[in-house]
Every structure is written in C-alpha cells, then in structure tokens.
C-alpha positions as a Markdown table, in Angstrom:
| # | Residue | x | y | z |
|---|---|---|---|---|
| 1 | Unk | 105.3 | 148.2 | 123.1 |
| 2 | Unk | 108.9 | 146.8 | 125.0 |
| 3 | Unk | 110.0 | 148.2 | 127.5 |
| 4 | Unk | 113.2 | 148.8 | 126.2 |
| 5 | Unk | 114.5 | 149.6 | 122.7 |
| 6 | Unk | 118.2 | 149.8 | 121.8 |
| 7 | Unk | 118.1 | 151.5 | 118.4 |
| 8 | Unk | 121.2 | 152.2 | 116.1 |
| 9 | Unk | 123.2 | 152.9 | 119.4 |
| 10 | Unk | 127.2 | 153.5 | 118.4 |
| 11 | Unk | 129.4 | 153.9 | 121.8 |
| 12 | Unk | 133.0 | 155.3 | 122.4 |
| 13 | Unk | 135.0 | 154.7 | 125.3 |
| 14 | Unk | 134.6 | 158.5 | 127.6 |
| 15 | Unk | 138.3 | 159.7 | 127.2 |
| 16 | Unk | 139.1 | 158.2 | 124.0 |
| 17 | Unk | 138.0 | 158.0 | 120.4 |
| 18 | Unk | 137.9 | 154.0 | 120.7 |
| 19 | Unk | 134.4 | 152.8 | 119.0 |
| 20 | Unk | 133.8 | 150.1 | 121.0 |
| 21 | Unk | 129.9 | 149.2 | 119.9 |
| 22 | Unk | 128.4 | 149.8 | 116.3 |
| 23 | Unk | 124.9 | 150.5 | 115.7 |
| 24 | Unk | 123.5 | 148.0 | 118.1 |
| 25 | Unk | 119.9 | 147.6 | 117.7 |
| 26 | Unk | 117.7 | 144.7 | 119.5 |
| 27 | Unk | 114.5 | 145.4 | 122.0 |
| 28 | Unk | 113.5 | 143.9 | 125.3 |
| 29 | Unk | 109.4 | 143.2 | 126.1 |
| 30 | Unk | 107.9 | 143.1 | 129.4 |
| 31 | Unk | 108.5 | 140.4 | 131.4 |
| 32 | Unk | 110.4 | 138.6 | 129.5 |
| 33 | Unk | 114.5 | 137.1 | 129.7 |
| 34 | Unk | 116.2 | 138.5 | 126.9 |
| 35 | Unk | 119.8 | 137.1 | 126.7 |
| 36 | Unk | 122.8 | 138.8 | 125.3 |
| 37 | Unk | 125.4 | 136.4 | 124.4 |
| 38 | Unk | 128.7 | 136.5 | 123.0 |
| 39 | Unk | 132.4 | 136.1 | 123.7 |
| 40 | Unk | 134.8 | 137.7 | 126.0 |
| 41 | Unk | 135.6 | 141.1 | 124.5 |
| 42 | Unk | 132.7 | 141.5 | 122.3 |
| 43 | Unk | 131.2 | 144.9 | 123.9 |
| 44 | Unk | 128.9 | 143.5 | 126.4 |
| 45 | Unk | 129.8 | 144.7 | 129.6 |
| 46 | Unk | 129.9 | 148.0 | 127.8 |
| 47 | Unk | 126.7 | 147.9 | 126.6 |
| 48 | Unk | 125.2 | 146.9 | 130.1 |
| 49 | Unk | 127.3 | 150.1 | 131.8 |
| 50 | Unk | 126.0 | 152.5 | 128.9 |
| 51 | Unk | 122.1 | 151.4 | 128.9 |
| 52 | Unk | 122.7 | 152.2 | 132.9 |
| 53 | Unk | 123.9 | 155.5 | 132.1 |
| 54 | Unk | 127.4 | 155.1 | 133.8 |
| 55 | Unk | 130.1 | 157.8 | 132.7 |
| 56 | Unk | 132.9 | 155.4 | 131.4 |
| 57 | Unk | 131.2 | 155.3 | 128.2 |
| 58 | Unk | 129.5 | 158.2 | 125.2 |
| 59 | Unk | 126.4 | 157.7 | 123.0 |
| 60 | Unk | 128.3 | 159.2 | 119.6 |
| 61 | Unk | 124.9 | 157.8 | 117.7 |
| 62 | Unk | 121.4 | 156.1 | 118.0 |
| 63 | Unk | 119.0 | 155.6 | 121.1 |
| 64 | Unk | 118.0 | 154.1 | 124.5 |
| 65 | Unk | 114.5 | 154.0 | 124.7 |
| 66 | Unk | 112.9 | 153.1 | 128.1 |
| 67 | Unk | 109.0 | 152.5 | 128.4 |
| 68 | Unk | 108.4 | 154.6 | 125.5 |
| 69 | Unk | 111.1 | 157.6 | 126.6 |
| 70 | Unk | 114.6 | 158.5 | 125.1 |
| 71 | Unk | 116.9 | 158.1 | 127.8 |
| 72 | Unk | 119.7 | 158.5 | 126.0 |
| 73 | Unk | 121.2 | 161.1 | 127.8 |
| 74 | Unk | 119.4 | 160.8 | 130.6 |
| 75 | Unk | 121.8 | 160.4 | 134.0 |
| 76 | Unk | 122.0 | 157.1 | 135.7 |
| 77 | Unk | 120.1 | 158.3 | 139.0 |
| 78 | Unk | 117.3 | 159.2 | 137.3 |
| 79 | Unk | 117.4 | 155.9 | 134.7 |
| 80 | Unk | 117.8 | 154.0 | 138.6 |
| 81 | Unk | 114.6 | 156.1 | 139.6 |
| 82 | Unk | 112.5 | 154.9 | 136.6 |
| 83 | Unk | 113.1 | 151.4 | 137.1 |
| 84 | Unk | 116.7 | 150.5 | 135.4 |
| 85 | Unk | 119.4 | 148.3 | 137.8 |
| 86 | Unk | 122.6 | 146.8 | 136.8 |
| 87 | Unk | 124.1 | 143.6 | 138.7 |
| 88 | Unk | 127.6 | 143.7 | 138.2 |
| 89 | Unk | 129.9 | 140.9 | 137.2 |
| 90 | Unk | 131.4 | 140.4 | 140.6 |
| 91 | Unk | 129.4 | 141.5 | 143.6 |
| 92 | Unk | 129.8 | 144.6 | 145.9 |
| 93 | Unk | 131.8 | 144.0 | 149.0 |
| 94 | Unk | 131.6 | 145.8 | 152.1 |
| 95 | Unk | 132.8 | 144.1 | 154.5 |
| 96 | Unk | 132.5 | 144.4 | 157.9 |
| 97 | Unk | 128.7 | 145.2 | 157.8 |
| 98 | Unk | 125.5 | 143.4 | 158.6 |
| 99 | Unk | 123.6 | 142.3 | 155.9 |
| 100 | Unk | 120.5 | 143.3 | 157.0 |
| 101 | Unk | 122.6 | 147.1 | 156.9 |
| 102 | Unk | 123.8 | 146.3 | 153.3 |
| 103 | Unk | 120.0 | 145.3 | 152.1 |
| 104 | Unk | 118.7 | 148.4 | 153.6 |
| 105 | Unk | 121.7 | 150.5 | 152.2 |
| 106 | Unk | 120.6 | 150.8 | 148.7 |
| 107 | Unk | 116.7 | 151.2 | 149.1 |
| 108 | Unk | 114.2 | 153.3 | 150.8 |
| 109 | Unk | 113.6 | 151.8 | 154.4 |
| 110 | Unk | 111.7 | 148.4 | 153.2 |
| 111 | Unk | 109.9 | 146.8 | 155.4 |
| 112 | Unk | 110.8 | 143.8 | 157.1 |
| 113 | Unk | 108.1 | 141.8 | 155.3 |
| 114 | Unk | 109.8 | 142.6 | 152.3 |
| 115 | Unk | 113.3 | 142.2 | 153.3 |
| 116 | Unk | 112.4 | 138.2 | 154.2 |
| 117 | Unk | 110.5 | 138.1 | 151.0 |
| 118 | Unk | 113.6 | 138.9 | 149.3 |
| 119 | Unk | 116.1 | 136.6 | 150.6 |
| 120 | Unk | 113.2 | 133.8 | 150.3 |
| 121 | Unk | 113.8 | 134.6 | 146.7 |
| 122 | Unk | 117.1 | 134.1 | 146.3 |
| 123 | Unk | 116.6 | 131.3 | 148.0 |
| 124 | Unk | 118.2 | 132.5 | 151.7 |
| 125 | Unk | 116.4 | 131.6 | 154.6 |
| 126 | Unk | 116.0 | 135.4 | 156.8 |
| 127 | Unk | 116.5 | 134.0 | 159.9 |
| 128 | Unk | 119.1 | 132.9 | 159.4 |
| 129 | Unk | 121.6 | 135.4 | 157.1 |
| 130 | Unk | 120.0 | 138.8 | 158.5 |
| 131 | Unk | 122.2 | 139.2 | 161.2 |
| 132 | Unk | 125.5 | 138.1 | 159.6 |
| 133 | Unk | 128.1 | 139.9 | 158.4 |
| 134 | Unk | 129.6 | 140.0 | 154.9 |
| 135 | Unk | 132.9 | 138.8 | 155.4 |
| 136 | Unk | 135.2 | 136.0 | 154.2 |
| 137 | Unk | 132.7 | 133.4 | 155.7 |
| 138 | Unk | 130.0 | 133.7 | 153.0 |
| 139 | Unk | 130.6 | 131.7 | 150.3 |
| 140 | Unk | 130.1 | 133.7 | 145.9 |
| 141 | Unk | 127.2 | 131.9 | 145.7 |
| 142 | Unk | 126.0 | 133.2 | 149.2 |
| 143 | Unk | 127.5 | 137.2 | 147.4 |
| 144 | Unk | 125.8 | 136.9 | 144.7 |
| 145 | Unk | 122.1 | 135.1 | 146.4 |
| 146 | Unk | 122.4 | 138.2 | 148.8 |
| 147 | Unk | 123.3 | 141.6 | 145.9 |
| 148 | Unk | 120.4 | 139.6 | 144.0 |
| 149 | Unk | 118.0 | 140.4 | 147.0 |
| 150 | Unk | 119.7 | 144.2 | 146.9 |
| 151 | Unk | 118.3 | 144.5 | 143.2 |
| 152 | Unk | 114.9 | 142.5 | 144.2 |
| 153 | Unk | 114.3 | 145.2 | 147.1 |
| 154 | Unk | 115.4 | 148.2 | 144.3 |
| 155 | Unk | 111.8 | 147.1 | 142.6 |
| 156 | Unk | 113.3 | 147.3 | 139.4 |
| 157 | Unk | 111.1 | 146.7 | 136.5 |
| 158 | Unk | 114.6 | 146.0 | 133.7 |
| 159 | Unk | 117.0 | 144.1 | 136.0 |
| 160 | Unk | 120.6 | 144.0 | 133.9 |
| 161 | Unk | 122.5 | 141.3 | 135.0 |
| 162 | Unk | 126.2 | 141.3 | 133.6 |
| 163 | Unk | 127.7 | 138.0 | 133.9 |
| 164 | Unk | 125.4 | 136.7 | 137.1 |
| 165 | Unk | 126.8 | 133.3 | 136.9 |
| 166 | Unk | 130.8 | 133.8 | 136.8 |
| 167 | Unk | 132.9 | 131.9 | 138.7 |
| 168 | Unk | 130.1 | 130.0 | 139.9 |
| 169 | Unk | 130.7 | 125.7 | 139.9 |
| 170 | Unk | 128.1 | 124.5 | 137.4 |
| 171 | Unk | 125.6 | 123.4 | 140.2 |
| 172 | Unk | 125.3 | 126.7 | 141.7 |
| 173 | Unk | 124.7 | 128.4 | 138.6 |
| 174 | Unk | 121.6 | 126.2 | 137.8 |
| 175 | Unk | 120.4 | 127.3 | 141.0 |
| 176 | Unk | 121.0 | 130.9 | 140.3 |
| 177 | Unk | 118.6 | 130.5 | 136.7 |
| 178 | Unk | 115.7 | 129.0 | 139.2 |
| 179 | Unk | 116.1 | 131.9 | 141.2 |
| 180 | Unk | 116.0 | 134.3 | 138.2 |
| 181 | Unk | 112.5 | 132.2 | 137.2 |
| 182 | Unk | 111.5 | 132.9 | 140.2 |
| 183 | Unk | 112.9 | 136.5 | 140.4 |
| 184 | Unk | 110.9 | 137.5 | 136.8 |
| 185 | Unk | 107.7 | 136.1 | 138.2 |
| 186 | Unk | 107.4 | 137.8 | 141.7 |
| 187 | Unk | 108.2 | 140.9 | 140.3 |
| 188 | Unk | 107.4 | 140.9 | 137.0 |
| 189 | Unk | 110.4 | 142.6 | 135.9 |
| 190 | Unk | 111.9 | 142.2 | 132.6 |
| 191 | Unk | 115.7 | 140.5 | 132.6 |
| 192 | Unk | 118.5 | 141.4 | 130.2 |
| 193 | Unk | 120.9 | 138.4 | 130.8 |
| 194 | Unk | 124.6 | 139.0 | 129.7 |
| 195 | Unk | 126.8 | 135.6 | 129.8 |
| 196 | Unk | 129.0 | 133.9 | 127.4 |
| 197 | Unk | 127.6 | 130.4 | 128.9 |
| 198 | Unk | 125.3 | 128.5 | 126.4 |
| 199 | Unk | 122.6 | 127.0 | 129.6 |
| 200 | Unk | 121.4 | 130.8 | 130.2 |
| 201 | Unk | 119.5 | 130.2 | 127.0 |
| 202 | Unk | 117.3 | 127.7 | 128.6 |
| 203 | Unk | 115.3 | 130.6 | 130.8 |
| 204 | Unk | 115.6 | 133.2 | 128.0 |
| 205 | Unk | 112.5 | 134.2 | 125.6 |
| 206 | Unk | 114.9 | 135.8 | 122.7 |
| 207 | Unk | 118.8 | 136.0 | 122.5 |
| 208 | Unk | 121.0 | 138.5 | 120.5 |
| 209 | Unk | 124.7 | 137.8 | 119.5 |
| 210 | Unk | 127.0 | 140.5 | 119.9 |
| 211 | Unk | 130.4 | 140.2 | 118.5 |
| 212 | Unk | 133.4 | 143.0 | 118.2 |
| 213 | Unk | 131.1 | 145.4 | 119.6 |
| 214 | Unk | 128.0 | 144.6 | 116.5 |
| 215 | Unk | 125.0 | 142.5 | 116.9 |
| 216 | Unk | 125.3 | 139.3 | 114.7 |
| 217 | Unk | 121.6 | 138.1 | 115.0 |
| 218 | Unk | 118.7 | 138.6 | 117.4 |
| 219 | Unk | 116.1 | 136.0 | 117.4 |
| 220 | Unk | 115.0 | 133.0 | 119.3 |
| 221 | Unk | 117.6 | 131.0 | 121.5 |
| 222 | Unk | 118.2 | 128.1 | 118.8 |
| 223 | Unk | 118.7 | 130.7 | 116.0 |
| 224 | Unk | 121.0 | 132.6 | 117.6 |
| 225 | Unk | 122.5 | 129.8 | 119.5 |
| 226 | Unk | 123.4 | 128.5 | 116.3 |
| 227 | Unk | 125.3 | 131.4 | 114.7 |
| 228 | Unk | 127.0 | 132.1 | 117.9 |
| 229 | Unk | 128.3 | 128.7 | 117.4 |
| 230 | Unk | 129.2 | 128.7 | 114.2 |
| 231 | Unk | 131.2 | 131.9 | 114.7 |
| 232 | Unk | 133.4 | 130.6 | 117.6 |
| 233 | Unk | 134.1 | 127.3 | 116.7 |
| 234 | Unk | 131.8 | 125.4 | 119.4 |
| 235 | Unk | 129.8 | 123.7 | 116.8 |
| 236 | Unk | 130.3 | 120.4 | 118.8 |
| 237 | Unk | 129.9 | 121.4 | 122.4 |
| 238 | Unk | 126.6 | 123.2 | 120.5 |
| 239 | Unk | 125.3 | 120.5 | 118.8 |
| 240 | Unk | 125.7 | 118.2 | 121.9 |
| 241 | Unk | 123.6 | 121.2 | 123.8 |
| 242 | Unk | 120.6 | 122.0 | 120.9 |
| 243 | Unk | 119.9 | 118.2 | 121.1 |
| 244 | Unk | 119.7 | 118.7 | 125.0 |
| 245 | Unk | 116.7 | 121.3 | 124.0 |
C-alpha cells in the first residue's frame, strides 16, 4: 500500500472560485523520493499547501489518502500529528534566537542526542552552530541545512519539500540532494520533492508532471523527464541531461 494516495483531487483557491488544480491523481510509496516537477505557475506549491491541510486552499472534489486514511478534510495539526511536514520554499526566520531554541521550538523536548544527530544530517557540525544565532551571518544554504534538521527532529514519515533547492548556487544544491539521501535513509521517511530543476530527478524513484494545475504524466524520471521537456521547449538542455543518466 503507499503511504500516500492523491486521487481525482480538484482545488479552488479559499475565497474565490479560481480552480487552480484538476483532478490530480499520482501516489507516493514508502520510502521512496517521489518528485513533482513542472513549471513556475503550474499548481505545485498549491498542491504541497493543500496535502498539508493549510486553509488558503478547498478540496471541491477527490481525496488525500494518508497510510490508508482519508484525510481530506482532516485539519493540518492533526495531518502534522500523523506524520505529514511541509518545508517551505524559503525558510522560517526568526531572528534574533539561538538555534538550538529554534530546533527545540517546533518539537517535543528532543534530546540532545538527537538534536546533534540532526544537524550531523544536514551536514552541520553541533558544536559548532548550536549556540549561534539566526541572524544575517548564516549563509541560505546554512537556513535551509538548519529548517531541514527542524523537519528531521518533527520525525516525519512524508516530508514535503516545496522548492528545497531555490536560490541555492548549483554546488550547494548538490549538496542539499546528498543530504536528502541521507535524510530518507536515517529516517526512512518518504520525500515528495517539488522543483522545476531537471538534477532532482537523479535522487527520485518516480516523477509526475504537473502543468496548469493537471498532471501530464506520472512514471519513471526519463519518461516523465521527457514529456516535461517536450512541453516547455527544453528539448536540448534535456537531451544534453538524459545522456548525463
């Protein structure tokens, strides 16, 4: 069974009759990178937000199901107590405060064992970031290293990430997809990866194409890869990549 279904799911915008998705079907198994690819304006921030449960968005039709339960209308605490998180395009900032303060913030007193194991993860060395402060000094790639051991502490067993690598330089973002490697193997949660770049394919299982809020095609990354280039006139950057596989 996957651990999460998407089936026939049609979404408005909350205060508005704007469809924005249109019967979006595609399912997720366990511990496995499923990527969701497609271009800017296509519905996929939407979709993240509305699998999370967040009020900006209505289910008009279809369902979420989530390790065998209809969560459909179910509110996003309770989705975040069963094991759903969302990573947001551009990470949290609240500065001013320790991070050792932010980690603990969002999670239920973790040890410090696992708040080492974390940043280890993410490829942070404890001793050294614990007792800074996020503030102008840390770099995106440090924000983004440090809200990816937030989610890792949240135990999370479907971690969403919307856009993870934006407005990263190219080497830090092939960092970030070792980390997520590493990430899916420690805890063995499943990854829904949301980007628009062609690389995330590399650490995905299955891809689906999402386009003006429909799904074009869900299947393996060269499949899908393919039609997505096709559709949006990349067929030589594409090309250059597939032979890269």
């Amino acid at each position: 069974m996957p651990i999460l279904s998407i089936k026939n799911l049609s979404v408005k915008a909350k205060d508005s009759n704007r469809k924005i998705l249109y019967n979006v079907s595609f399912k997720i198994e366990r511990n496995s990178t499923h990527l969701l690819i497609g271009p800017n304006g296509s519905g996929k921030s939407t979709l993240a937000q509305t699998i999370m449960g967040l009020p900006r968005f209505r289910v008009t039709e279809g369902k979420i199901i989530f390790q065998g339960k209809d969560i459909t209308h179910f509110p996003a605490s309770k989705r975040a107590k069963m094991g759903l998180t969302l990573a947001f395009q551009e990470p949290a900032y609240f500065e001013g405060i320790k991070i050792r303060d932010f980690l603990k913030a969002g999670n239920k007193n973790p040890s410090e064992k696992d708040l080492k194991k974390s940043l280890r993860l993410v490829g942070l060395e404890p001793d050294e970031v614990l007792s800074r402060y996020i503030d102008k000094t840390l770099s995106g790639g440090e924000r983004k290293r440090i809200e990816l051991a937030s989610v890792i502490l949240m135990k999370p067993k479907v971690l969403i990430l919307d856009e993870p690598d934006s407005g990263l330089d190219i080497i830090i973002y092939k960092e970030l997809y070792d980390i997520l490697e590493n990430v899916k193997e420690e805890t063995g949660a499943s990854i829904l990866l949301i980007s628009h770049r062609e690389e995330t394919g590399l650490i995905s299982q299955k891809a689906s194409f999402l386009n003006k809020g429909k799904i074009v095609l869900t299947g393996n990354f060269r499949d899908v890869m393919r039609k997505y280039c096709q559709s949006i006139g990349r067929k030589k950057l594409c090309r250059k990549f597939q032979s890269n596989l």
